[in-house]
N, C-alpha and C positions, 0 to 999 in steps of 0.2 A: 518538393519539400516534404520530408518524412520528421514527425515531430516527434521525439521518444519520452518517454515517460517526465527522464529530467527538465528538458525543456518545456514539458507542460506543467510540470511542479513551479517552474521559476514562474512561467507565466502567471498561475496560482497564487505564488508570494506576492511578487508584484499589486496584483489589483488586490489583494488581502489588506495588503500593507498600506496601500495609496488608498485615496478617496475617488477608486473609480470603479463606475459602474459597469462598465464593458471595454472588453479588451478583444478588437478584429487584426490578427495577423496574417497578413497574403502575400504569398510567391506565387508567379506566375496562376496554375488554375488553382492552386490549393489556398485554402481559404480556414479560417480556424478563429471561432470566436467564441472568447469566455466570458459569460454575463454573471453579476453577483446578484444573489438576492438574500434578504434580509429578511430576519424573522420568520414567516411561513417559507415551507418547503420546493423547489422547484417541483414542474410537474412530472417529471420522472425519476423523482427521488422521495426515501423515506421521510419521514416529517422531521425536523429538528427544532431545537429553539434557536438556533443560532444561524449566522451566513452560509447558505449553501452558493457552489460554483454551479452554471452550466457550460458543456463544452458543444457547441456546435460540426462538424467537418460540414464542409461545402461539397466533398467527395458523396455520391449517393448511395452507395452501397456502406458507406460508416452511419451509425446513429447516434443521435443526442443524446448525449452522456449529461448527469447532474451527479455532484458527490461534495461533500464535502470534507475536507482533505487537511484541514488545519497545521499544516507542514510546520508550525513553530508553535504551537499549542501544546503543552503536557495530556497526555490521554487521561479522559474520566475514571477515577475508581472503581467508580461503578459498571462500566462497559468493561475496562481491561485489567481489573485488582489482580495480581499478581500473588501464587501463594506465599507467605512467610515464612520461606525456608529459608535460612541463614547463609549467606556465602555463595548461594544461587546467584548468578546472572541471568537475565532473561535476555532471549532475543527475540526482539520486536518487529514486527513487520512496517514498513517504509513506506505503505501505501496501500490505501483501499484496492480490494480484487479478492480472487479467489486461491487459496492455500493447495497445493499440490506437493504432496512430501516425492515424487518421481519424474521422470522427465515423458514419461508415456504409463496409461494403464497398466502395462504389461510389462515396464520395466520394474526393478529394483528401487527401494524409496533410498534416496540421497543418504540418509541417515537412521539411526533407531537410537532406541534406549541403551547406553551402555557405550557406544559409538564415542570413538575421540577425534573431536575435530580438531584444523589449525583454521588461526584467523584467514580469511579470505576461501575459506574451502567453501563450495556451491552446498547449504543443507535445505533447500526447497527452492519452489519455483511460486514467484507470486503473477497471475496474468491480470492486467489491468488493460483494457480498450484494446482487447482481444493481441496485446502484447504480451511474451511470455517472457516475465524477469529473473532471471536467475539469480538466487539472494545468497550471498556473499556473508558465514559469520565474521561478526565483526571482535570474535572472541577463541579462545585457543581453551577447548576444557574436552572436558566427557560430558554428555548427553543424559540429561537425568529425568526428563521428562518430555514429554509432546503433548502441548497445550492446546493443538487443535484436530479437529478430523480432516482427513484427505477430503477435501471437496468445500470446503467450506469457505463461506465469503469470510476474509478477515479486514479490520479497519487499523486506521493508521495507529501505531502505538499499539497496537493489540499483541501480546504477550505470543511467542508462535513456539517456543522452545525455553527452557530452563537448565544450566551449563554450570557444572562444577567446574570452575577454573582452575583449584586445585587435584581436578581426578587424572 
């Protein structure tokens, strides 16, 4: 059993949503369990005030992963304030990982400034649990800004691009 990103977002929703504290899914030798914890921080995660997840694999070469992922939460202001450009769209990132505008070091970044994308064209790569997701706009404009650096960890809701719809 190989779990992708989406399937462990639902798992997320799930005990987010329910009154449970741990969630163990296993096929065969794979094994996969997400434990919530409230108020203080898991131990391999930043501090928050709020429910962090942990994700355990039973596989030994994967590590314990903690994040939390608020998959139907509006993003904080203050983490992800978007600037007041009028008529701007932003495109948001889907999930905590890290931001990569190219498919390799050495290749060409998906997109730039000035760039016209259409809905569903690849403009970065988010890697989350050493997965590498290729992010889909969900929007048809020109490219009016890049809200982050190449390399950078971004969180869910986190502003990654800004898109004149009309350019």
């Amino acid at each position: 059993m190989k779990i992708d990103i989406k399937q462990l977002r639902e798992l997320l929703a799930i005990v987010s949503a329910n009154d449970i504290s741990e969630l163990t899914v296993e096929v065969g030798e794979e094994k996969v369990t997400v434990k919530k914890h409230f108020g203080a921080a898991a131990p391999t995660h930043q501090e928050s005030a709020s429910e962090t997840f942990e994700v355990q694999s039973a596989k030994p070469a994967q590590r314990e992963l903690s994040f939390d992922p608020k998959p139907d939460a509006a993003p904080s202001k203050a983490e992800n304030e978007v600037p007041s450009e009028a008529g701007l769209v932003p495109v948001t990132s889907p999930m905590v990982g890290t931001f990569y505008r190219a498919a390799s070091p050495t290749a060409a970044p998906y997109v730039d400034i000035g760039d016209r994308i259409a809905v569903g064209q690849t403009v970065c790569i988010i890697e989350a649990m050493k997965l590498m997701n290729d992010m889909p706009a969900e929007v048809a404009g020109r490219i009016v800004k890049i809200c982050v650096d190449n390399g950078s960890t971004v969180e869910y809701g986190q502003p990654l691009f800004l898109v004149d719809p009309k350019g």
